[in-house]
C-alpha positions in Angstrom: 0.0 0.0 0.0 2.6 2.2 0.7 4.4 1.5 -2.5 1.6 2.3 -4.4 0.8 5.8 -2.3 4.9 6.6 -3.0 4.0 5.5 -7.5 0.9 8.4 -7.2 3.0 10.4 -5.7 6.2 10.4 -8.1 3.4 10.7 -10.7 2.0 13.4 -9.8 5.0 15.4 -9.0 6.4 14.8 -12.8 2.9 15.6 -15.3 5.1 16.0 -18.2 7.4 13.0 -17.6 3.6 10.9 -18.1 1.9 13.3 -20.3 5.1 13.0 -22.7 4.9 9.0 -22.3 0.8 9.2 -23.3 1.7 10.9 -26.4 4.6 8.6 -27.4 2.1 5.9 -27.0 -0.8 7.5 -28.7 1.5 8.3 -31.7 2.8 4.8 -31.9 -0.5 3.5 -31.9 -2.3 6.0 -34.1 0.6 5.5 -36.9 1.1 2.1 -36.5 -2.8 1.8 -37.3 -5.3 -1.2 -36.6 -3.8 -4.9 -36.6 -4.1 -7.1 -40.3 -7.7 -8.2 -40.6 -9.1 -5.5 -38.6 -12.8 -4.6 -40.0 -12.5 -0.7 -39.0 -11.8 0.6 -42.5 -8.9 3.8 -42.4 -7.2 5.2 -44.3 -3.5 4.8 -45.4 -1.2 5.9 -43.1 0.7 8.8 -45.5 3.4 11.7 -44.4 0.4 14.2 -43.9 -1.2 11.9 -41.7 2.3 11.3 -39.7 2.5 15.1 -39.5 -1.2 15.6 -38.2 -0.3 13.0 -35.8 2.9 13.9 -34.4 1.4 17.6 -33.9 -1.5 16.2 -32.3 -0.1 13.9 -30.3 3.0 16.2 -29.3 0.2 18.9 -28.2 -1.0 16.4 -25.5 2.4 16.9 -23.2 0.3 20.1 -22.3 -3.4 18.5 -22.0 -3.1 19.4 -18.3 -1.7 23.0 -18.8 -3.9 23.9 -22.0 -6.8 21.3 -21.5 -8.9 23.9 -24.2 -6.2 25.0 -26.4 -5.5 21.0 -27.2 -9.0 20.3 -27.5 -9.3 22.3 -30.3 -5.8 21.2 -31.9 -6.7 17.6 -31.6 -10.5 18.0 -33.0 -8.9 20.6 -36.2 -6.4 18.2 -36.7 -9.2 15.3 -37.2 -11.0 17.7 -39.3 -8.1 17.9 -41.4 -7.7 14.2 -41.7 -10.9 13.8 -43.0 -10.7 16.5 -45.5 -7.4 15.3 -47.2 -7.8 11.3 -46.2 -11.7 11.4 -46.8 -12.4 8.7 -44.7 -11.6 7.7 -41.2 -8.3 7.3 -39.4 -6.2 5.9 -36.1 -6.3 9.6 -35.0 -9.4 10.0 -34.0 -8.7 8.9 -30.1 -6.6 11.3 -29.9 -9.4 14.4 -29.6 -10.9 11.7 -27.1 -8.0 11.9 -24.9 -7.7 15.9 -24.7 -11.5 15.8 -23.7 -11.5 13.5 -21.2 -8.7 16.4 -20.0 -10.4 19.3 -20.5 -13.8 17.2 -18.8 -11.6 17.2 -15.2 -9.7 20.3 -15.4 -12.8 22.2 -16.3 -16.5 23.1 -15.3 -19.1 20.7 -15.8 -20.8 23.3 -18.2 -17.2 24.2 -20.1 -16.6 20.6 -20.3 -20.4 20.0 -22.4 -19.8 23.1 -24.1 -16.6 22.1 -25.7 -17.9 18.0 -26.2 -21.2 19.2 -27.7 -19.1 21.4 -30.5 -16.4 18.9 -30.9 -19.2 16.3 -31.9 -20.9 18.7 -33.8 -17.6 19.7 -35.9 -16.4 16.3 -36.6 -20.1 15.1 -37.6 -20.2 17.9 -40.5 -17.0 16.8 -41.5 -17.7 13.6 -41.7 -20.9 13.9 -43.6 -19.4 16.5 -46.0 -16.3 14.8 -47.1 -17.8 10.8 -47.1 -21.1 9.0 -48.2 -22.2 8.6 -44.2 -25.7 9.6 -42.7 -26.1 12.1 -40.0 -27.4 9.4 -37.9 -25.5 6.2 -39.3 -23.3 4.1 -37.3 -19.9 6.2 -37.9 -21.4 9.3 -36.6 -23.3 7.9 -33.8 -20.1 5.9 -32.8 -18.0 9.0 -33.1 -20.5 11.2 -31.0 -20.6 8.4 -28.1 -17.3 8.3 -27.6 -16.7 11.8 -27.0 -19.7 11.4 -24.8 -17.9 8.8 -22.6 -14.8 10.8 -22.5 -16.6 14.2 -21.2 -18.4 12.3 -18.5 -15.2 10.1 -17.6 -13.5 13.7 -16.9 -16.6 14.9 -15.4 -16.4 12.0 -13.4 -13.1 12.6 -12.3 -13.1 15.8 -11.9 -16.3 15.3 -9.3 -14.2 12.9 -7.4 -11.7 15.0 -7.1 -13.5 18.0 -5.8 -15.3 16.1 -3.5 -12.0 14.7 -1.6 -10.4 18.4 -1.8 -13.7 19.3 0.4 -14.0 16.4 2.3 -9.8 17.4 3.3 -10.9 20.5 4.0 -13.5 20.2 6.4 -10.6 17.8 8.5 -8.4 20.7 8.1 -10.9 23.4 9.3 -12.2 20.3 11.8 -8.5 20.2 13.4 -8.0 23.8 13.8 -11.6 24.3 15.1 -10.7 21.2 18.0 -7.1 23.4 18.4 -8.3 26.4 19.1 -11.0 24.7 21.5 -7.8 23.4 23.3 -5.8 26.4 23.2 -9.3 28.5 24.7 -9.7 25.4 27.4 -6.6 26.0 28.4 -6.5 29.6 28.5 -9.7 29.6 30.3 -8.5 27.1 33.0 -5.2 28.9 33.8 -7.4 32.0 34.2 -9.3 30.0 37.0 -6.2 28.5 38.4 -4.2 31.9 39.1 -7.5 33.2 40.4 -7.3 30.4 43.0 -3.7 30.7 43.7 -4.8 34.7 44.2 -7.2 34.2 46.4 -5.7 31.4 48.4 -2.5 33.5 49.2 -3.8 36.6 49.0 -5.9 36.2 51.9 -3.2 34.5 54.2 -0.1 36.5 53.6 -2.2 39.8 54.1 -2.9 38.2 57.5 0.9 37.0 58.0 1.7 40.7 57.1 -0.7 42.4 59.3 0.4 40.1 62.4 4.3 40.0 61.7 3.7 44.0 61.8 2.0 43.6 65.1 4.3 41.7 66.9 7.3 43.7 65.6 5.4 46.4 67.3 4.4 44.4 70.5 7.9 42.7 71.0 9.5 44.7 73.6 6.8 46.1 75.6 3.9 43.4 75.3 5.8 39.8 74.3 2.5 37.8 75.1 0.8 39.6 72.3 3.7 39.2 70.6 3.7 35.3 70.7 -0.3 35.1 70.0 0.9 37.5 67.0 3.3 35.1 66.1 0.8 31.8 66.3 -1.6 33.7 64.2 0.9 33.6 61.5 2.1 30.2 62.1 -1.7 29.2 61.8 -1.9 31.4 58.6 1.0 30.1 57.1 0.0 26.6 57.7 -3.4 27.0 56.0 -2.0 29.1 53.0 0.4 25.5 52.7 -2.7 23.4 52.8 -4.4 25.2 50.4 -1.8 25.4 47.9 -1.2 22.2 48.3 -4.7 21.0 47.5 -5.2 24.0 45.0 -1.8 22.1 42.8 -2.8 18.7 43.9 -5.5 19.5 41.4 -3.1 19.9 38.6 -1.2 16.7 39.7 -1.8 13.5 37.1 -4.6 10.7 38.3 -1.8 8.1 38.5 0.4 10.4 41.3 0.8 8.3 44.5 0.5 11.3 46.8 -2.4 11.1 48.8 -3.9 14.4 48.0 -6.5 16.3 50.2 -10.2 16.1 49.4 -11.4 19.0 51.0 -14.1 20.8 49.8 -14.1 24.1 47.8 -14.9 27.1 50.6 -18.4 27.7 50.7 -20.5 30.0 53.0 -20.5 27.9 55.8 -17.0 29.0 56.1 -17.5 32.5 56.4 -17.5 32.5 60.1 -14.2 30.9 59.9 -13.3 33.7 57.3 -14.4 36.3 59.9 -13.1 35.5 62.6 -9.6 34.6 60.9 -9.0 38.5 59.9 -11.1 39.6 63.2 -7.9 37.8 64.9 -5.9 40.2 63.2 -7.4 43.1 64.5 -9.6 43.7 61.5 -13.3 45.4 62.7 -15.8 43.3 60.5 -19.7 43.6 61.4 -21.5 40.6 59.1 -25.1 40.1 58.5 -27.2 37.7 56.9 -30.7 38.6 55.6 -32.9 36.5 54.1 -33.0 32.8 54.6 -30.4 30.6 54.0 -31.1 27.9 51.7 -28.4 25.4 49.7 -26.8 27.2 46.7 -25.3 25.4 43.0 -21.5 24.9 44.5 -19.4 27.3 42.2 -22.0 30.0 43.5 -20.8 29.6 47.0 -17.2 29.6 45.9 -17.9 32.9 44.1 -19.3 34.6 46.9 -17.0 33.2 49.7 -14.1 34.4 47.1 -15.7 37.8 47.0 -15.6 38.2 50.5 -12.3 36.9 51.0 -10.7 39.2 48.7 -12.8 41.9 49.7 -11.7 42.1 53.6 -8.4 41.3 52.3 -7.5 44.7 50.5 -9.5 46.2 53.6 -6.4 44.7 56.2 -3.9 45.7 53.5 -5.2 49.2 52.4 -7.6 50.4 54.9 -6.4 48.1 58.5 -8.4 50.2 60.9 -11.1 50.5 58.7 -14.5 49.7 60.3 -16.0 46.5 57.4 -19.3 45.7 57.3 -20.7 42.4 55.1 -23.7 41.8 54.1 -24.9 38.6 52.4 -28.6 38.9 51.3 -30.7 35.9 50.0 -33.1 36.9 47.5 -35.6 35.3 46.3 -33.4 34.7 42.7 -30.4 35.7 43.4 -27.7 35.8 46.6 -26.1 39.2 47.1 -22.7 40.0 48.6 -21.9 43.6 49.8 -18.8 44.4 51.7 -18.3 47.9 52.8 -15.7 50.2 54.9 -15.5 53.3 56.1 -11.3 53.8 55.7 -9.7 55.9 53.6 -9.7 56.6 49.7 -7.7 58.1 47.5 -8.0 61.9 46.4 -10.3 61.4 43.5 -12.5 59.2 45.9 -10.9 55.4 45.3 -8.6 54.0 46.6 -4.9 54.3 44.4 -5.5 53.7 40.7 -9.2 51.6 41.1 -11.4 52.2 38.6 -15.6 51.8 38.9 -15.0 48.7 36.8 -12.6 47.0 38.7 -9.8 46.8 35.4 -7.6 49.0 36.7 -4.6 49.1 39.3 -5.4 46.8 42.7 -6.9 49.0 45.1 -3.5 50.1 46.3 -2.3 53.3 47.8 0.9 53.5 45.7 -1.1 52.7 42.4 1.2 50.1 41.2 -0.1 47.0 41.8 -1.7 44.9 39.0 -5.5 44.8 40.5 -5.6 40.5 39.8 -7.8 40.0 42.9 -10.7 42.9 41.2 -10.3 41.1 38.3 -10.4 38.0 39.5 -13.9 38.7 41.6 -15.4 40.2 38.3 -14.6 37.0 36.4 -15.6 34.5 39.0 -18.7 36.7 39.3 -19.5 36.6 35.8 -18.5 33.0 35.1 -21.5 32.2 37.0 -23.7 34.6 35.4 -23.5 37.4 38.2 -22.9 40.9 38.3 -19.8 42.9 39.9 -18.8 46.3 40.6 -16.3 48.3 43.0 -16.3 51.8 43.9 -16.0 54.4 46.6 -18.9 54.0 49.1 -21.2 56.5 50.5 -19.5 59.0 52.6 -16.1 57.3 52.5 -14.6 54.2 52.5 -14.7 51.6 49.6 -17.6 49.2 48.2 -17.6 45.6 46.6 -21.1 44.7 45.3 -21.9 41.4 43.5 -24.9 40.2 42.6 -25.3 36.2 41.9 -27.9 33.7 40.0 -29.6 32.0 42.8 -32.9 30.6 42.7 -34.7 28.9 45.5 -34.7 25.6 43.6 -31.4 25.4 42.9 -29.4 22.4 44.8 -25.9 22.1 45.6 
């Protein structure tokens, strides 16, 4: 099989090297004429015949190049024939040959065209210059095979079209199914740095804020110095947990690690959440309105994430800010408000933050990247929410989101 897929292949890389051998053997054949006894009755085979037929047969090296212009070489040079000869002769395949070319390098209508006038022509020239009917056996004969060679090419030429689409549509197929992977992928390193974010973020604001106050408590207070220094043990320890089960994720299914099967944080961690940046000397006043009902798993993530990030650019930017949350349980939908009252910047945010949370993080210096406001707008869209950020009444800063949640959803 693979010897034969390496023959069409040399073949079709050297046209000329086969369309040169089709002509030697036409014009062998042609001049060499029908064997002793044959009943077709031709004519002698003379020098003007073996001059038609070596220009005819020479003009099919470029059938493929010029399919019409040796078309009409090959039918004139039959017409010729039967003018000087007067009857018929060997080189009559030859037109058949060029046909059947111009059949599969052409239209379907350009290919009928040229058939129906080649038929035509040689029929009047065939009546004119012998004793033949215009429906006797000679021209009928003559007509069908130029039939058969125009639908052969016609044939071919469908074939070919239809693999050159059927390779196409694999083509366009296999760059569809890439870019689905490369979007996949794009899409879920999007929702693993948002993870990483959040799951650092949170802790190493808390480190931070405690390292700070037992640097400050050290000499005169060294008890709250110690309890400073277990909070951040106890934060660094959870922000190792949670990486580790965050890349556990991205670990293959055959890795022998036991990995942890926590759940993903939902509201029934918020407590823990709370109380974890309360510790660190945080003010934050929550509330829950409405009544608490189960709520479709990547909701809760959303929301918890929301929070998480919210209170932490309140320890980082606005420490002894006064929060307030407030998660509200609508009748279709859950909504998650988290307000201080610390300070903003002098155009009334805080650093570079913009209304619609693209800009710089919510720094004071203006120069950090703002991946945790980005990161709550896409986990709040991803599940078909709203989100926006902005300065709050009075002072202070404001994250609002508003997420899908209706009362017969299910975890």
């Amino acid at each position: 099989m693979s010897r034969l897929t390496g023959l069409r292949n040399a073949i079709r890389s050297r046209p000329y090297i086969v369309d040169t051998l089709i002509a030697a053997v036409a014009f062998a054949a042609t001049i060499a004429g029908p064997p002793a006894g044959h009943p077709e009755n031709t004519g002698p085979v003379t020098p003007v015949t073996v001059a038609l037929g070596a220009v005819m047969c020479g003009s099919l090296v470029f059938r493929r190049a010029l399919p019409r212009t040796v078309a009409a070489v090959t039918v004139a040079g039959v017409v010729v024939t039967l003018i000087l000869v007067g009857t018929r002769t060997p080189l009559e395949v030859v037109p058949v040959i060029a046909l059947a070319t111009l059949a599969t390098h052409s239209s379907r209508r350009v290919a009928w065209t040229a058939g129906a006038i080649s038929a035509l022509a040689l029929a009047v020239a065939r009546v004119t210059v012998s004793d033949v009917s215009w429906i006797g056996q000679e021209v009928a004969g003559q007509t069908a095979w130029i039939g058969m060679a125009i639908a052969a090419g016609d044939s071919i030429r469908s074939r070919r079209a239809y693999v050159a689409a059927v390779e196409e549509r694999a083509r366009r197929a296999e760059q569809t199914r890439e870019e689905e992977a490369e979007r996949r992928v794009m899409e879920e390193r999007l929702r693993i740095a948002r993870e990483l974010h959040d799951v650092l973020a949170h802790h190493i604001a808390l480190i931070n804020v405690q390292a700070q106050v037992a640097a400050h408590m050290m000499d005169d207070e060294p008890g709250q110095a110690r309890e400073a220094l277990g909070h951040i043990r106890q934060a660094g320890r959870a922000a190792l947990d949670e990486l580790r089960t965050t890349v556990g994720l991205l670990r293959r299914p055959g890795a022998t690690e036991e990995l942890p099967t926590e759940p993903a944080p939902g509201l029934d961690r918020l407590p823990e959440l709370i109380t974890s940046f309360t510790a660190a000397g945080l003010k934050v006043d929550c509330h829950l309105e409405g009544t608490p009902r189960p709520l479709p798993s990547p909701v809760e993530l959303t929301a918890f994430r929301v929070v998480q990030e919210a209170l932490t650019n309140v320890s980082k930017h606005a420490g002894d800010a006064a929060t307030r949350v407030r998660i509200t349980y609508g009748h279709r939908d859950l909504t998650v408000d988290v307000t201080d009252d610390g300070r903003t910047g002098e155009d009334g945010h805080r650093g570079a933050e913009r209304h619609d949370g693209t800009g710089g993080h919510d720094g004071t210096d203006g120069t950090s990247t703002g991946h945790g406001l980005v990161g709550m707008r896409e986990r709040a869209l991803s599940v078909g929410g709203t989100f926006s950020v902005g300065p709050s009444q009075g002072r202070g800063f404001r994250v609002h989101a508003v997420l899908p949640a209706p009362q017969t959803s299910a975890v």
